[in-house]
C-alpha positions as a Markdown table, in Angstrom:
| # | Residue | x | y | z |
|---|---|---|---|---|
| 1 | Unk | -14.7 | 9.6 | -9.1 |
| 2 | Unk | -14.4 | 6.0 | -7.6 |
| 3 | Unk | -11.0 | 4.5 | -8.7 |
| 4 | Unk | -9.5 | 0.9 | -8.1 |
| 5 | Unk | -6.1 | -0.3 | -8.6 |
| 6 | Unk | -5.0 | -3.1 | -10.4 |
| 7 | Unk | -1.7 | -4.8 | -11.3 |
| 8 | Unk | -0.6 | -3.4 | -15.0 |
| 9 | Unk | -1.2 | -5.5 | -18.2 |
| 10 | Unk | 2.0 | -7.4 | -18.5 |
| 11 | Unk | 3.3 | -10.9 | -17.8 |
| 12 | Unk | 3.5 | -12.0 | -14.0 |
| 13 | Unk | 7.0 | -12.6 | -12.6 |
| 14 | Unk | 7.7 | -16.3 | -11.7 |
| 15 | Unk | 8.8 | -14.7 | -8.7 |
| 16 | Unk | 6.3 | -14.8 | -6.2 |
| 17 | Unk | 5.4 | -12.2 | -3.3 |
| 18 | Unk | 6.9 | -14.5 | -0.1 |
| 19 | Unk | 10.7 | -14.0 | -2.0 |
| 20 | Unk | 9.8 | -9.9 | -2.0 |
| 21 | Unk | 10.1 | -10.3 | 2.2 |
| 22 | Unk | 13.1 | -8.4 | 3.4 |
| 23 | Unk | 13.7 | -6.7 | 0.0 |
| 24 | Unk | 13.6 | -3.1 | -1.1 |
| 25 | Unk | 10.9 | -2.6 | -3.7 |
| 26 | Unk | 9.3 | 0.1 | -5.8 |
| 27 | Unk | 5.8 | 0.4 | -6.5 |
| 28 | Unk | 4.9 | 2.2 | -9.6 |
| 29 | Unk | 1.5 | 3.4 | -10.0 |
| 30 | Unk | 0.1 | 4.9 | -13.3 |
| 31 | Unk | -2.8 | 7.2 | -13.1 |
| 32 | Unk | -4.9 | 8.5 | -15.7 |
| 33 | Unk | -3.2 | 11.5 | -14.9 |
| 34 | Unk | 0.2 | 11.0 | -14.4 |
| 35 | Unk | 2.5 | 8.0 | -12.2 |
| 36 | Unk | 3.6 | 7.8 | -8.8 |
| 37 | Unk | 6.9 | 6.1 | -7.5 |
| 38 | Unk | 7.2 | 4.6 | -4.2 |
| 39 | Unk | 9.9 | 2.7 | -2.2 |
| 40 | Unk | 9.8 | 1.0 | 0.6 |
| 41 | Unk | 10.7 | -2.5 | 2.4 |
| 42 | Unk | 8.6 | -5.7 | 2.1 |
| 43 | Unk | 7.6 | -8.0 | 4.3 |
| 44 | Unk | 5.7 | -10.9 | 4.0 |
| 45 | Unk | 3.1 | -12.1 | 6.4 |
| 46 | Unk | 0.7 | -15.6 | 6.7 |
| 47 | Unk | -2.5 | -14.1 | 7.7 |
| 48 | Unk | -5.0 | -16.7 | 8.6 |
| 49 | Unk | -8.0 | -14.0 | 8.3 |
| 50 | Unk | -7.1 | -12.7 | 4.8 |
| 51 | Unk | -4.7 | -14.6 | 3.6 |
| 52 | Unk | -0.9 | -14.4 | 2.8 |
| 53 | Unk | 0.0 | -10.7 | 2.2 |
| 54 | Unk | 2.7 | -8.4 | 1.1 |
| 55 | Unk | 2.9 | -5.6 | 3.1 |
| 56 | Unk | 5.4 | -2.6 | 1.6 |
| 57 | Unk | 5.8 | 0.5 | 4.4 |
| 58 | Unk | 6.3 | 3.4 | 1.9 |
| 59 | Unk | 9.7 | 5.6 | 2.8 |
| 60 | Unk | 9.7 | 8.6 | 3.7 |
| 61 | Unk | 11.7 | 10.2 | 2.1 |
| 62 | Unk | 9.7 | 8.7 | -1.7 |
| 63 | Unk | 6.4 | 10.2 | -0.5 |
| 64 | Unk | 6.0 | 14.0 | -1.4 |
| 65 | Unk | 3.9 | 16.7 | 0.6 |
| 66 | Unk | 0.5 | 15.6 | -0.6 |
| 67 | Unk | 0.6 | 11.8 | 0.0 |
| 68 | Unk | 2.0 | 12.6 | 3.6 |
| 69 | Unk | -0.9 | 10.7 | 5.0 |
| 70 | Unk | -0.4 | 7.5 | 2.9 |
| 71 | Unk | 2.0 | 4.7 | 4.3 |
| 72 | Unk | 1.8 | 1.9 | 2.5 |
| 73 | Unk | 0.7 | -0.9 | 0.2 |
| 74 | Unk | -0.6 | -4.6 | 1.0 |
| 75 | Unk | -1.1 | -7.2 | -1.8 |
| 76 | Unk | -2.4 | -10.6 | -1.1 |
| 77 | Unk | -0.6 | -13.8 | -2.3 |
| 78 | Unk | -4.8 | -14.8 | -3.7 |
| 79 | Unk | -5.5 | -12.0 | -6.0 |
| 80 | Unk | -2.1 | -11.2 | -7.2 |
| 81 | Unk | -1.8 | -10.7 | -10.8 |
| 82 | Unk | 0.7 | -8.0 | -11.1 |
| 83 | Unk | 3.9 | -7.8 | -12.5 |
| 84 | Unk | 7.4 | -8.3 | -10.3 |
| 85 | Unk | 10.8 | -7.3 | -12.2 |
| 86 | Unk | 14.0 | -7.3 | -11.0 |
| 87 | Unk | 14.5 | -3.5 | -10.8 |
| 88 | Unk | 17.3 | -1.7 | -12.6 |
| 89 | Unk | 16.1 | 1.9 | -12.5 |
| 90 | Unk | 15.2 | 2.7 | -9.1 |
| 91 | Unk | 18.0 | 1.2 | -6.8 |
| 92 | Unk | 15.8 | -1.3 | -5.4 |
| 93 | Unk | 15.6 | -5.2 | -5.5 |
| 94 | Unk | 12.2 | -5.3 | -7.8 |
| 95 | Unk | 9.6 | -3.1 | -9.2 |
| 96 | Unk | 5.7 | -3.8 | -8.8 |
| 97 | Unk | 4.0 | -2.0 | -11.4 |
| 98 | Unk | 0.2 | -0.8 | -10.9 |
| 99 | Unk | -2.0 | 0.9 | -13.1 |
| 100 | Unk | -5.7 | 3.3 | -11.4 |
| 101 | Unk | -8.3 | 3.3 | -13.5 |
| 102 | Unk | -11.9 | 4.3 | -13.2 |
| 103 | Unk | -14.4 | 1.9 | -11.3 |
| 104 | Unk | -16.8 | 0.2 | -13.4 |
| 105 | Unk | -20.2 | 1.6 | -13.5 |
């Protein structure tokens, strides 16, 4: 099965990705099956080739045995439609919140 990834439904955050630079944030995904939590640092890039990005280097020590391989997340500034909270659960600065679903056939 084919999945994408796309921001959760809920409202965008007036804060935009370029104030997530230097910050700790979570990224939550939610699965069909299940959800995922992932920490890491931002940092905030100007990419002349694909635009400005987000760029989140997943820690260590929030990644379990089977997503060993993965390392990280990058969101450009274009097709950003997620949501950005501040976070209160997690011990970071803000949450991103994604949600997999099924590719469109």
């Amino acid at each position: 099965m084919k999945t994408t990834t796309q921001p959760a439904a809920g409202v965008v955050g007036s804060t935009g990705l370029s104030a997530l630079s230097g910050k700790r944030v979570t990224v939550v995904v939610t699965f069909p099956t299940g959800r995922r939590v992932f920490r890491g640092t931002g940092e905030y890039a100007r990419n002349a080739g694909t635009g400005n990005e987000l760029c989140i280097e997943v820690d260590r020590s929030s990644v379990s045995e089977e997503t060993l391989g993965f390392v990280g997340f990058v969101f450009h500034e274009e097709s950003w439609r997620g949501e950005i909270v501040p976070d209160t659960k997690y011990g970071t600065d803000y949450v991103l919140n994604l949600r997999v679903t099924e590719a469109p056939k």
